[in-house]
C-alpha positions as CSV (number, residue, x, y, z in Angstrom):
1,X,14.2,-7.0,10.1
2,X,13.7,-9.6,13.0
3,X,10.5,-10.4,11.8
4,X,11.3,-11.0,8.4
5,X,14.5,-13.2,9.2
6,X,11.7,-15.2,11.2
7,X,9.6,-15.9,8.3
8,X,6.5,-13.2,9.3
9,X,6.8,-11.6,6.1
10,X,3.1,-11.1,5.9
11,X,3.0,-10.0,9.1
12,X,5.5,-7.1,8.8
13,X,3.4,-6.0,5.8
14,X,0.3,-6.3,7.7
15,X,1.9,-3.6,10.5
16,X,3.5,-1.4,7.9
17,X,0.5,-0.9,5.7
18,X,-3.3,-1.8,7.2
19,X,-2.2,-1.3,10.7
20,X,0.1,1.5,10.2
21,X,-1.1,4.2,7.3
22,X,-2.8,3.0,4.9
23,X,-5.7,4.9,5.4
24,X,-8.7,4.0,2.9
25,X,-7.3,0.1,3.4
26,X,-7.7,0.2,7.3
27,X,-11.6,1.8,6.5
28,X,-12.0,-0.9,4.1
29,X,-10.6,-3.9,6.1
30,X,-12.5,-2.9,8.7
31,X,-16.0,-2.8,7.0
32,X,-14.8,-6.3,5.3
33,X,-14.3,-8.0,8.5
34,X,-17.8,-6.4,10.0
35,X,-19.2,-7.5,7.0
36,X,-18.1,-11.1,6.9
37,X,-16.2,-10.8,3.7
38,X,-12.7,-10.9,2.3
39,X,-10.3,-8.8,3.5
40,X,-9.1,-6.9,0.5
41,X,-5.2,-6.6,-0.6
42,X,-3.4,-4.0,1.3
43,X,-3.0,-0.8,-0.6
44,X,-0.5,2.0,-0.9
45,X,0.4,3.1,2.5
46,X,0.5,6.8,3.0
47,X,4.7,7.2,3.7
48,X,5.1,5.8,0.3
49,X,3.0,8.8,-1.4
50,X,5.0,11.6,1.0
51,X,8.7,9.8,-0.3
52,X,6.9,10.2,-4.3
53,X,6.2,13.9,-3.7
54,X,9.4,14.6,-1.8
55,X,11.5,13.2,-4.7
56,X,9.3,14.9,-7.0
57,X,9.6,18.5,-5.0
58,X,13.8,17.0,-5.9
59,X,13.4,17.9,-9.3
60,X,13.4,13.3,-9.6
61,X,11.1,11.7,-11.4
62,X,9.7,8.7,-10.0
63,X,7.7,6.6,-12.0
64,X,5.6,3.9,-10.4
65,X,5.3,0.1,-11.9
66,X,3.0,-2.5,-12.1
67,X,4.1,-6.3,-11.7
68,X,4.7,-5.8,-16.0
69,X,7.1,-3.0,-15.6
70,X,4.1,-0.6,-17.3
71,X,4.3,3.3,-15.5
72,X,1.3,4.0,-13.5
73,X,-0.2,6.9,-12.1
74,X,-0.6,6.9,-8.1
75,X,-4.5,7.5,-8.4
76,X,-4.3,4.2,-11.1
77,X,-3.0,2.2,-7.7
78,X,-5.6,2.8,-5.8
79,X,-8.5,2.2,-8.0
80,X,-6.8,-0.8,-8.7
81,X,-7.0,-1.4,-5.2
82,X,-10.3,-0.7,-4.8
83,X,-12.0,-2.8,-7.1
């Protein structure tokens, strides 16, 4: 929370998604920067997926959003993500 009360907000997503578990994002940044290209948006980092099937194994249904409030399907993130 320290570096979001300093204004590092992009930062602390930085370390909690490429840096941390995104998986296919930390591949992806990686060839982008060798590349000399954009760095693509960050994607959805691996803890989130484990908390989805852990309510799920709950008996909860979680349903994930897009920014119009339309359900998605996990997999439909990540394509999103990878185009």
């Amino acid at each position: 929370w320290a570096l979001e009360a300093y204004g590092a907000a992009h930062t602390l997503q930085e370390i909690l998604t490429i840096k941390s578990d995104d998986v296919s994002g930390r591949v992806k940044t990686y060839e982008s920067i060798v590349k000399g290209e954009t760095v693509l948006e960050p994607g959805v980092p691996e803890s989130f997926k484990i908390l989805v099937k852990e309510l799920q194994s709950l008996a909860l249904q979680v349903e994930v959003e897009d920014a119009d409030g339309n359900a998605m399907e996990l997999k439909e993130v990540e394509d999103e993500f990878e185009r």
